[in-house]
C-alpha positions as CSV (number, residue, x, y, z in Angstrom):
1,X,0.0,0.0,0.0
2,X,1.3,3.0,-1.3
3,X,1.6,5.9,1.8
4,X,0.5,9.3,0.6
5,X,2.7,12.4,2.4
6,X,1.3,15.7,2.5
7,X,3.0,18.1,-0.8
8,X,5.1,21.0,0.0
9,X,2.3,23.6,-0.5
10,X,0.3,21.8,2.7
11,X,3.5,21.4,4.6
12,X,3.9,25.2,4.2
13,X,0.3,26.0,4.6
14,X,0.1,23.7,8.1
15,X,3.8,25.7,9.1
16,X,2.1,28.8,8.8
17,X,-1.5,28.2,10.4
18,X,0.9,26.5,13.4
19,X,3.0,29.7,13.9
20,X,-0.4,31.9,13.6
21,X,-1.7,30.4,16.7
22,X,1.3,29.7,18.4
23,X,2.4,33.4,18.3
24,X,-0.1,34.6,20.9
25,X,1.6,32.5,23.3
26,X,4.9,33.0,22.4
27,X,4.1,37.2,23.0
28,X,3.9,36.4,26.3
29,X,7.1,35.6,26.8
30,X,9.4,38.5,26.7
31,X,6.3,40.7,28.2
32,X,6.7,38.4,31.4
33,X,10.8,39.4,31.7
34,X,10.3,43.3,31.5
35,X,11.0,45.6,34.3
36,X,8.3,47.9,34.2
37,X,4.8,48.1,36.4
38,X,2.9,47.7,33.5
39,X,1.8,45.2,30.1
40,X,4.5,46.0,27.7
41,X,7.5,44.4,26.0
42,X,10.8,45.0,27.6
43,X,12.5,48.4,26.5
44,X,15.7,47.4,28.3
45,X,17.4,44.9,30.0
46,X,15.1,41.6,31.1
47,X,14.3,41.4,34.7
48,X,12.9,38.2,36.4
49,X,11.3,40.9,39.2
50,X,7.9,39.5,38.3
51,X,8.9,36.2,38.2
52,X,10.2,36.7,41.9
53,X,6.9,38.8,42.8
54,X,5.2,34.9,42.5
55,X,7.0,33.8,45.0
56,X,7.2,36.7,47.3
57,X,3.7,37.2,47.3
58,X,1.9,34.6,48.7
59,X,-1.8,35.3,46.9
60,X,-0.6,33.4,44.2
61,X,1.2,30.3,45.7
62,X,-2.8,30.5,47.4
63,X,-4.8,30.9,44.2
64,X,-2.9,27.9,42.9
65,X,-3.4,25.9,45.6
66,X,-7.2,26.4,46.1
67,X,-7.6,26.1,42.1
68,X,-5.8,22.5,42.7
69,X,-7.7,21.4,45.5
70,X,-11.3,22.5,43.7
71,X,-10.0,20.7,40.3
72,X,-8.9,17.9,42.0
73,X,-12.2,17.3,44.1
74,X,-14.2,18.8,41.4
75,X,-12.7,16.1,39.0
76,X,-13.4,12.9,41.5
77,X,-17.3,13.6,41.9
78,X,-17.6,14.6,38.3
79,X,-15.9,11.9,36.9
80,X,-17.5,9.4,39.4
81,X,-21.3,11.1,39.3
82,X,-20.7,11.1,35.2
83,X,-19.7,7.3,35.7
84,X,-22.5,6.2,37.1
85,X,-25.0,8.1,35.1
86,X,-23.3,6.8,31.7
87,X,-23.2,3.4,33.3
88,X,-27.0,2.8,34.2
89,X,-28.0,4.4,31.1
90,X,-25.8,2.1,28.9
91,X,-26.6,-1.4,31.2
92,X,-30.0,-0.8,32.3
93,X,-31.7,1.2,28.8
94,X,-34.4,2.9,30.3
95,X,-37.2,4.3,28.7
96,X,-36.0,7.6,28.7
97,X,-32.7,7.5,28.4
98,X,-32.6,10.1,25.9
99,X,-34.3,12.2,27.7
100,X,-32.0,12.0,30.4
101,X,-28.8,12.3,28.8
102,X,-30.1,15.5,27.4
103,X,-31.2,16.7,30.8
104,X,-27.7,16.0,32.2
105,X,-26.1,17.9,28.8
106,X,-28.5,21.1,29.6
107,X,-25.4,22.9,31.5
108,X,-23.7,22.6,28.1
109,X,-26.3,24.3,26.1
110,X,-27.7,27.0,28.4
111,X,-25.4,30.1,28.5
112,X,-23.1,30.2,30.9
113,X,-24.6,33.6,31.9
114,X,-27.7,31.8,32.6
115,X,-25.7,29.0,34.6
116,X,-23.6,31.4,36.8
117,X,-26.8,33.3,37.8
118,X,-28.8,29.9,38.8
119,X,-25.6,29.0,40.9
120,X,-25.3,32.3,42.5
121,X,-29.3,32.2,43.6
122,X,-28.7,28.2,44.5
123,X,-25.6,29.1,46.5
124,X,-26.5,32.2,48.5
125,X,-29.2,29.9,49.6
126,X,-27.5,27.2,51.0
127,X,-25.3,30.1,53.1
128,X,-28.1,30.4,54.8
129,X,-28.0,26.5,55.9
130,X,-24.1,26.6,56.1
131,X,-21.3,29.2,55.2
132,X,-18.7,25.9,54.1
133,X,-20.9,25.1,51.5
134,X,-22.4,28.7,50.3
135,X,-21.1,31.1,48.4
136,X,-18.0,32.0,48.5
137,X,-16.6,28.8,49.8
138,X,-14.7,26.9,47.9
139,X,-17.0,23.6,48.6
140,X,-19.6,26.0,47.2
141,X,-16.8,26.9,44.0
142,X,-16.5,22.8,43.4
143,X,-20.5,22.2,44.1
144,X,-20.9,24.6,40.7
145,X,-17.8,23.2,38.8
146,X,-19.5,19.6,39.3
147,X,-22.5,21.1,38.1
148,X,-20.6,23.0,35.1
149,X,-17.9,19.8,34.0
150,X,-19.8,16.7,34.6
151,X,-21.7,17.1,31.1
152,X,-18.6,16.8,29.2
153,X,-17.5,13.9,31.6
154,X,-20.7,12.1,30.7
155,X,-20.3,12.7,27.1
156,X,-16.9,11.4,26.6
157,X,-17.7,7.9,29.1
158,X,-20.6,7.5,26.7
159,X,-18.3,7.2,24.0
160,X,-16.0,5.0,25.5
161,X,-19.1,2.9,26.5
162,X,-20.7,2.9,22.8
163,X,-17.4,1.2,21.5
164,X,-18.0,-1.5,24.2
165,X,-19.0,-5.0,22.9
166,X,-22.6,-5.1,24.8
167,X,-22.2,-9.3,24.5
168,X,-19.7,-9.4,26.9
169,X,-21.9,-7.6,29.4
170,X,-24.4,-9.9,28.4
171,X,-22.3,-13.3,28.9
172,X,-21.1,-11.8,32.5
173,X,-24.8,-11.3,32.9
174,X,-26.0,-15.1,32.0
175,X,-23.2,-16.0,33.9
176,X,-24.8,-15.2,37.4
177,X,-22.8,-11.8,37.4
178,X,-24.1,-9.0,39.7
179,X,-24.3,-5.6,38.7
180,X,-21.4,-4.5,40.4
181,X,-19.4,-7.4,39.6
182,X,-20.5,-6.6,35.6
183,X,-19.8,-2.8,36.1
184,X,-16.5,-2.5,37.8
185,X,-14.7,-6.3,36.6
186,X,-16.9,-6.3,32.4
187,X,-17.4,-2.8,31.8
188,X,-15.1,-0.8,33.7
189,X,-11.5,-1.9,32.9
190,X,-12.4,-1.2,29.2
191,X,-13.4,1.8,29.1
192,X,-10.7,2.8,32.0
193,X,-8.7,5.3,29.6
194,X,-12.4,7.2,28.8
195,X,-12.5,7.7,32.2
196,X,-8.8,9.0,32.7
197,X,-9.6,11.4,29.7
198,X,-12.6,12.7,31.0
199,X,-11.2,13.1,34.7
200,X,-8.4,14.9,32.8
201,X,-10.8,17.1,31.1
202,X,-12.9,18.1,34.1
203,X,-10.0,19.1,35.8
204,X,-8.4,21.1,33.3
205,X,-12.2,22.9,32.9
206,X,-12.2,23.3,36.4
207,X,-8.7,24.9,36.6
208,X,-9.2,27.4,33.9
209,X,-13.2,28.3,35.2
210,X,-13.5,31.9,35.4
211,X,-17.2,33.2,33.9
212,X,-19.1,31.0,36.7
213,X,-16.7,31.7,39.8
214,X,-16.4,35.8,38.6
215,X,-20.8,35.0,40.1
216,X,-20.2,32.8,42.7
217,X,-17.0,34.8,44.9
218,X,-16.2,37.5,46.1
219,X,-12.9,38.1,48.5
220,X,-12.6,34.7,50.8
221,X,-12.2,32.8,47.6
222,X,-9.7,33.5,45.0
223,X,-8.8,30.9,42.5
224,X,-6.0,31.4,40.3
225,X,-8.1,32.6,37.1
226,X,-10.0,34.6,39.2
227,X,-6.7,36.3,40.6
228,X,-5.5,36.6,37.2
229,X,-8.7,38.6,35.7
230,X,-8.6,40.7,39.1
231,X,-4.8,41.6,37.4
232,X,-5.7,42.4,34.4
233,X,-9.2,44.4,35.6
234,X,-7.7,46.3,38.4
235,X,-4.5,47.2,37.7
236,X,-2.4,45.4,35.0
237,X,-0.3,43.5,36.8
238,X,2.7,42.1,34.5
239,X,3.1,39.1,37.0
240,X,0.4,37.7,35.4
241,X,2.5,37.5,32.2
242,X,5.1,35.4,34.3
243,X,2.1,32.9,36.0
244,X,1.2,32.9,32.2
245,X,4.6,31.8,30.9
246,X,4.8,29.2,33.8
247,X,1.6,27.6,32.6
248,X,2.4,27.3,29.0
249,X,5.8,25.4,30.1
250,X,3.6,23.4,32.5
251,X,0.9,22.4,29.6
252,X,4.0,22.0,27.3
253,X,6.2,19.5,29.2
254,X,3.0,17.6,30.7
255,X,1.8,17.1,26.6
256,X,5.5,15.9,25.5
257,X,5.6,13.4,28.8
258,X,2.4,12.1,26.8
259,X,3.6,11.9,23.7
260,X,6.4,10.0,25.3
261,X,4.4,7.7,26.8
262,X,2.5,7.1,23.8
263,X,5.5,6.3,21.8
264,X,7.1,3.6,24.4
265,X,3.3,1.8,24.2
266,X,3.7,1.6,20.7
């Protein structure tokens, strides 16, 4: 079979659509080493003073924390509340399973205006059963990110289930198989790496949330997004060109460690 490579027109055309949306990124990058208060590339010599404002001020070493403990927790009851769902829809078939799936997808569809105002109303009401979980808690921040990610969780474990053989469910069933025994020793172990990548995704939708948790805090809860917009908003801070740069060589090294690992399965 004859392998067909792309011509040097594509090549070029890919080269240039790559550098066009690599080069906002890449801007950041000498903004994040200049020496003045504000946004703006460096005029003189580079100066790491913002880079040392991160770790001298200790509202960001905060923000990142509290973003990884909501995306952390916000990814486990997602992940395992999208589970479940995608798991008794696909072994059990309701009747209305469409129905359902489409009223668990509705935070996807609905504005996100619309979302953050029905958390806001939801959480200011349960302040007034407990402050931990209300608003302006971070239990209250992960309660809304569960609401906010779990769609997409459910989405991609219903993929991972429709490529599932339903006859060995089926033979573990006529076997004398329980449910649990058919969900979590059948079903489960193939569809484990749907379940990684959607646990993967919820997380990184948690850690980069902003509209929702902009409605939802106010000064006892700062996640690092929301620290970042406060920056930009209030008064332009460049460190938030350094946390930017430190990000982008966080994504980067965490996508090539995958790539690795992909290649050694091979």
């Amino acid at each position: 079979m004859k392998i067909q490579r792309p011509g040097p027109a594509a090549v070029i055309l890919a080269t240039l659509v790559c550098i066009f949306l690599v080069m906002p990124l890449v801007a950041v990058v000498p903004i994040s080493f200049t020496s003045s208060r504000f946004l703006v590339m460096p005029s003189g010599a580079l100066s790491l003073t913002h880079y040392r404002a991160l770790i001298e001020n200790p509202d960001w070493a905060n923000s990142v924390l509290l973003s990884l403990r909501i995306g952390i927790v916000t990814s486990i009851v997602a992940t395992g509340l999208a589970l479940a769902f995608s798991l008794g829809v696909w072994m059990f078939q309701p009747r209305f399973s469409a129905l359902f799936v489409g009223f668990v997808l509705l935070p996807m569809i609905v504005p996100p205006v619309v979302s953050a105002m029905t958390l806001y109303f939801l959480l200011t009401g349960l302040s007034q059963v407990s402050g931990l979980i209300g608003y302006d808690s971070w239990v209250g921040v992960t309660l809304a990110h569960v609401v906010m990610t779990a769609p997409f969780a459910v989405v991609l474990i219903l993929v991972a289930l429709a490529q599932v053989d339903r006859r060995i469910d089926l033979a573990a069933r006529g076997l004398g198989a329980t449910v649990a025994q058919r969900a979590f020793s059948v079903i489960l172990p193939n569809i484990r790496f749907g379940v990684a990548t959607a646990a993967l995704l919820v997380f990184v939708l948690s850690w980069e949330e902003i509209g929702v948790t902009l409605f939802i805090t106010s000064v006892d809860t700062i996640t690092l997004p929301r620290l970042m917009w406060m920056g930009v908003h209030d008064n332009i801070d460049p460190a938030i060109a350094a946390i930017s740069v430190l990000l982008i060589v966080i994504t980067t090294l965490a996508l090539l460690a995958r790539m690795v690992w992909e290649a050694r399965n091979r």
